[in-house]
DRENVEX-906789 format. One record per atom (N, C-alpha, C): x negated, y, z negated. Coordinates in pm, whole numbers, padded with zeros to 5 digits, always signed. Layout:
BEGIN
XYZ
...
***
This chain:
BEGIN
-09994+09447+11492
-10121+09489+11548
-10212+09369+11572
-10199+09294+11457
-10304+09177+11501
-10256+09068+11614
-10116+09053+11633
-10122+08971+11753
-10121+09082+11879
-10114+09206+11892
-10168+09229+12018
-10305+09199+12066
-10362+09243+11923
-10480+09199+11972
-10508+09056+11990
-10488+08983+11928
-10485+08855+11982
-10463+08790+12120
-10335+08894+12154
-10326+08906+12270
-10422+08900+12406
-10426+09055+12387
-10544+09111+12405
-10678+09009+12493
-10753+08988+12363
-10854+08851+12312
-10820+08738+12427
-10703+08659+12419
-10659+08572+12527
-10646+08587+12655
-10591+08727+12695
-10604+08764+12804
-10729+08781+12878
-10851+08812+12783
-10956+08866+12825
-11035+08696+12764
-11033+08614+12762
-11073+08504+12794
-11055+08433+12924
-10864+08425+12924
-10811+08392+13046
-10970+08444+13172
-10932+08530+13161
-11046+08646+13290
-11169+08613+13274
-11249+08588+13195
-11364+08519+13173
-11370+08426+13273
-11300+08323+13177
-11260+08142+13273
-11249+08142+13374
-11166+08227+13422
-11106+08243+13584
-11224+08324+13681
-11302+08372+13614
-11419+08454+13694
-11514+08337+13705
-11564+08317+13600
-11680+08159+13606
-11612+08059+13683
-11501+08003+13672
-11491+07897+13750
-11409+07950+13913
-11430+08077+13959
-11419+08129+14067
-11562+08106+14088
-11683+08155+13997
-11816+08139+14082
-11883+07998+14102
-11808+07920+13987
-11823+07790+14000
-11795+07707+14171
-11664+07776+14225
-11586+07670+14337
-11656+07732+14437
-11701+07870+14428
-11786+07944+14544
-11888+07840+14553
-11975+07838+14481
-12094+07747+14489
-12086+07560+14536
-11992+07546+14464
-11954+07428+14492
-11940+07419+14659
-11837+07530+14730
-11778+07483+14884
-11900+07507+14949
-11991+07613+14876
-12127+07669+14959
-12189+07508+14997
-12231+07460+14887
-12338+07341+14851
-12302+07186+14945
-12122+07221+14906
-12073+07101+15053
-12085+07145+15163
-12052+07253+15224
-12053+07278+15369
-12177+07239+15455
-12289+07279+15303
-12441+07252+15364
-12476+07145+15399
-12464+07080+15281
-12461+06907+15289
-12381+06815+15336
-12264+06870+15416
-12160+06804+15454
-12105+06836+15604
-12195+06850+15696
-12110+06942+15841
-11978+06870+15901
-11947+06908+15968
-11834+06781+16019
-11954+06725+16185
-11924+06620+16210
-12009+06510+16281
-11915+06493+16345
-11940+06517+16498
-11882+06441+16625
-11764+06524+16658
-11703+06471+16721
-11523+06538+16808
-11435+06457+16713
-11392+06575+16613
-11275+06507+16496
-11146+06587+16549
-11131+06680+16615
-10982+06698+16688
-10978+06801+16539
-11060+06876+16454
-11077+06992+16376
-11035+06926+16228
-11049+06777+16193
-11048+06742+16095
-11179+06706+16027
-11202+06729+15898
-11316+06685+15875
-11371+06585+15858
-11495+06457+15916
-11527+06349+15952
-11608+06304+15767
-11542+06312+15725
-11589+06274+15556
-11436+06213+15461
-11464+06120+15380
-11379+06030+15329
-11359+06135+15193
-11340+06270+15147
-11345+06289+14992
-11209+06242+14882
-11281+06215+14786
-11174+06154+14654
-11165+06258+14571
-11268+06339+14563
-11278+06419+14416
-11280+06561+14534
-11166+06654+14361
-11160+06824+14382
-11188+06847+14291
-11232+07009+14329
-11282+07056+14199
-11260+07189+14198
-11163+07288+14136
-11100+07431+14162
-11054+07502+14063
-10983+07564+14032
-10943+07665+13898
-10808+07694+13952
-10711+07693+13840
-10599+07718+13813
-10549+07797+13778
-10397+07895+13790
-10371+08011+13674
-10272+07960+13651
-10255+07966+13503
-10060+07931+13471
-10014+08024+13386
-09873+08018+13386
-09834+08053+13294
-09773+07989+13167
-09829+07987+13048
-09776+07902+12923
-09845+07761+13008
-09960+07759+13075
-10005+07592+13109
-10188+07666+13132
-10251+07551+13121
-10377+07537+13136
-10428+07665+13257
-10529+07782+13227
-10584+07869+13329
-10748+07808+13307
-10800+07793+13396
-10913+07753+13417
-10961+07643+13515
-11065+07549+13459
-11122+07488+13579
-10981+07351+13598
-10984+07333+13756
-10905+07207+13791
-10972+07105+13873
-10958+06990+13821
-10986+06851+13896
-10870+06773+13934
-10936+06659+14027
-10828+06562+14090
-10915+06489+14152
-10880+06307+14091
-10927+06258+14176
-10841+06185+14258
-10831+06152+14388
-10749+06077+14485
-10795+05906+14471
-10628+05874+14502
-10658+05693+14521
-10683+05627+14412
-10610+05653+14293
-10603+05580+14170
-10508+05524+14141
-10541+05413+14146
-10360+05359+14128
-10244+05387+14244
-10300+05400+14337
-10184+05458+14434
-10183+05613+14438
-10171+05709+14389
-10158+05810+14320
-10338+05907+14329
-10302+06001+14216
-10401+06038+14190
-10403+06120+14030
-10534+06135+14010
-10545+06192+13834
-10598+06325+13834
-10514+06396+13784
-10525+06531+13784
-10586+06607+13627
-10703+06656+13629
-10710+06720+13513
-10716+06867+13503
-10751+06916+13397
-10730+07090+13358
-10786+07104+13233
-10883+07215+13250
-10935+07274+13154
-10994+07414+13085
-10896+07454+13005
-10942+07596+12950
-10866+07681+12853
-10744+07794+12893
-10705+07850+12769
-10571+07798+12849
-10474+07802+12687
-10309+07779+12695
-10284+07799+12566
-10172+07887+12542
-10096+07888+12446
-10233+07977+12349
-10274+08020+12382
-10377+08102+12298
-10536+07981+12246
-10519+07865+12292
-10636+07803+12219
-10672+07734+12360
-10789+07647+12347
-10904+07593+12434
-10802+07465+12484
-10783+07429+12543
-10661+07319+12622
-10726+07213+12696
-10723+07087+12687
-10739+06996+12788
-10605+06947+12877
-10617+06897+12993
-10489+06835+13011
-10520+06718+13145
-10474+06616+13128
-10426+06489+13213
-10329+06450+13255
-10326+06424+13403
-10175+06384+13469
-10210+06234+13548
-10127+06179+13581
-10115+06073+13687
-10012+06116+13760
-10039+06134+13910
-09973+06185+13992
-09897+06101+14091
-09759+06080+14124
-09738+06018+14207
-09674+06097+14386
-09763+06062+14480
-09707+06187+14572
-09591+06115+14674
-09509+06259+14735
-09454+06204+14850
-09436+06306+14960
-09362+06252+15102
-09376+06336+15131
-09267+06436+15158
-09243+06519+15251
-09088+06615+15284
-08995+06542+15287
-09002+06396+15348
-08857+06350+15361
-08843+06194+15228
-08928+06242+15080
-08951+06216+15011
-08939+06045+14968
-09065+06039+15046
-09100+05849+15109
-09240+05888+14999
-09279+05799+14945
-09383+05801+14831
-09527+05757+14948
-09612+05805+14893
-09758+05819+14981
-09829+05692+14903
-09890+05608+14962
-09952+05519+14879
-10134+05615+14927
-10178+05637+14802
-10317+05739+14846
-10441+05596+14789
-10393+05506+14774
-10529+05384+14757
-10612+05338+14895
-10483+05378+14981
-10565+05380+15111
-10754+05426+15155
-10793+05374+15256
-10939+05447+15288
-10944+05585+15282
-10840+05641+15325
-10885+05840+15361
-10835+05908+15330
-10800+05872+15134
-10848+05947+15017
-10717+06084+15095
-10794+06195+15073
-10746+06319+15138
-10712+06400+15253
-10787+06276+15386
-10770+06277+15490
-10723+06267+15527
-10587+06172+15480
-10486+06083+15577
-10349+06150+15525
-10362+06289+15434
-10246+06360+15469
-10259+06539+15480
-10374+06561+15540
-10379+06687+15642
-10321+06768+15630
-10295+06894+15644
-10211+06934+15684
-10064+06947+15678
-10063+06838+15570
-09875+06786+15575
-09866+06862+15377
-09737+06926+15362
-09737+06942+15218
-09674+06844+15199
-09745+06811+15052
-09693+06668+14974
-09683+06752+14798
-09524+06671+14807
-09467+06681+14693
-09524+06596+14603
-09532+06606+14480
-09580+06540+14361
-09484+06562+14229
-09541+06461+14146
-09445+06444+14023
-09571+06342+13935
-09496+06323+13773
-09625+06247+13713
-09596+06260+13592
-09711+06212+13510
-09674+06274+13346
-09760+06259+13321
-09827+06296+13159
-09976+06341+13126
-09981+06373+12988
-10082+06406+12946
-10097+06465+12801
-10190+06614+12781
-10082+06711+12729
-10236+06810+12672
-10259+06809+12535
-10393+06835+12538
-10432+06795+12408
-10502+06960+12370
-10409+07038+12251
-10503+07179+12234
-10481+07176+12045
-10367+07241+12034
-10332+07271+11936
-10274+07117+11888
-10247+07044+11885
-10202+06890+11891
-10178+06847+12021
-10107+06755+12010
-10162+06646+12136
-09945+06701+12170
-09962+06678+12311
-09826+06702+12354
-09793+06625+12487
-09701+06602+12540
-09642+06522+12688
-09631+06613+12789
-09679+06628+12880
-09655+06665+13010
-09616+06635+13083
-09503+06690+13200
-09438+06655+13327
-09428+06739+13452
-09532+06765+13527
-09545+06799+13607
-09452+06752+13758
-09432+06875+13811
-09359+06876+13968
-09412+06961+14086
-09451+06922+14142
-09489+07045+14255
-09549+06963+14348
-09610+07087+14456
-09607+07068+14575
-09813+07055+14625
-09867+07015+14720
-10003+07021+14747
-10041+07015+14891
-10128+07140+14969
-10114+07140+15074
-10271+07105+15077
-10340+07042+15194
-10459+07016+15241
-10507+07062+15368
-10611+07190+15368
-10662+07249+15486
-10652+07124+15574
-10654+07152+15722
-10694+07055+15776
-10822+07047+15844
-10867+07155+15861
-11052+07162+15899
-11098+07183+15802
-11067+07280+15658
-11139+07329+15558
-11124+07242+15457
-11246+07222+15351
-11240+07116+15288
-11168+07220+15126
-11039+07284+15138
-10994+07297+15056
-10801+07247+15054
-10780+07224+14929
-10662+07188+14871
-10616+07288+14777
-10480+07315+14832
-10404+07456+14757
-10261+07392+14660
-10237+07427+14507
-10117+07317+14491
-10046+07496+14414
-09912+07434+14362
-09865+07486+14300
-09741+07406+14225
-09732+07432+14077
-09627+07321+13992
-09548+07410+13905
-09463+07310+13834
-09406+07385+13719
-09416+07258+13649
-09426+07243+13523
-09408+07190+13456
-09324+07195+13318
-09273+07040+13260
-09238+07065+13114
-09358+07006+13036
-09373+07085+12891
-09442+07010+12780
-09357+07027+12660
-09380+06895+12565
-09285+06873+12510
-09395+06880+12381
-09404+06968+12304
-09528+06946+12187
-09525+07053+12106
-09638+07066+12014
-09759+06953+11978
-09680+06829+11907
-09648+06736+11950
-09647+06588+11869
-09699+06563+11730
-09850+06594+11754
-09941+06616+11652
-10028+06749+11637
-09952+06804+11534
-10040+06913+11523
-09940+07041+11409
-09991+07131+11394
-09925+07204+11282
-09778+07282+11291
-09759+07287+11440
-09647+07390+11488
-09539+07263+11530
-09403+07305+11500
-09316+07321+11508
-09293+07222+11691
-09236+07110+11697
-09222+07094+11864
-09133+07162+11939
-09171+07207+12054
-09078+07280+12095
-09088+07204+12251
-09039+07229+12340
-08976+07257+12507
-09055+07378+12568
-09156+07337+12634
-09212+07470+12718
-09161+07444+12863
-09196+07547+12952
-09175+07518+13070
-09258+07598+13109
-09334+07586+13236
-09490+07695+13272
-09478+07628+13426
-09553+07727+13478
-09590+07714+13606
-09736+07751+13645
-09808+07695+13708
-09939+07688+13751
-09942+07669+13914
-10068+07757+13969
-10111+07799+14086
-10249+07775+14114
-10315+07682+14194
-10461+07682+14221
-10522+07631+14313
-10652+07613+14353
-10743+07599+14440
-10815+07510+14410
-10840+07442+14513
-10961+07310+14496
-11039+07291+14640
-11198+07285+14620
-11274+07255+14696
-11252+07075+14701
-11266+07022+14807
-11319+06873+14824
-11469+06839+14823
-11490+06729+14731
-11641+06721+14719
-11671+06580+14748
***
């Protein structure tokens, strides 16, 4: 009885998180569109350089809540996550390395950040740490598509975590998959 409810409890957090940081990205795309029009004859791309996203995630057995990314770090980009997993409050960090369909690696240190791959889905890969219940390794795989007029980014992954490293439970082998949305800011 008590872990349904526990259950329960998690589930109905999950839904919390995922409602707030749904009203969170609303506001967010509202606040850019305003402050951000597109300028001049861009051929329906948007005439702005962005580095940073900012969106919400759902996984399963992986981080549900708010998602970031910033572009052009290291070549690459840094992906974070924050909210419920595995029943407790979750952080998580990746370094991302992308490529593309005919899996040629993207150097993203370039000037245009998010611009300069449109439209095109780009595969990704990386590794990372979540830190909830102890600290654990992450390995993320998946894929990331970029509106090409709209200043949103859609990904979807699976990942392994290999943990807690540190922490009271037992290490085990997870495998989860995650789905989400990101405004460009």
């Amino acid at each position: 009885m008590a872990s349904k409810t526990s259950a329960i409890r998690t589930s109905l957090y999950r839904l919390i998180l995922l409602a707030l940081s749904a009203a969170c990205t609303t506001s967010a795309l509202a606040q850019y569109t305003m402050h951000n029009p597109i300028k001049g004859d861009t051929n329906g791309i948007i005439n702005v350089e962005p580095e940073f996203s900012l969106g919400i995630q759902v996984g399963t057995a992986s981080v549900t809540g708010l998602s970031a990314q910033y572009m052009g770090f290291k070549g690459g980009a840094l992906s974070f996550g924050m909210g419920m997993a595995f029943g407790a409050f979750t952080a998580q960090s990746d370094y991302l390395v992308f490529f593309n369909t005919s899996f040629q690696r993207r150097d993203l240190s370039k000037r245009l950040k998010f611009n300069q791959d449109r439209g095109q889905m780009l595969l990704y890969t990386g590794g990372g740490l979540v830190i909830g219940d102890g600290l654990a390794l992450h390995a993320p795989l998946g894929v990331q598509y970029t509106m090409v007029a709209d200043p949103i980014s859609y990904f979807a992954e699976i990942g392994a975590t290999l943990g807690p490293i540190l922490g009271n439970q037992k290490e085990r082998l997870h495998l989860a998959a995650a789905l989400g949305i990101r405004v460009l800011l």
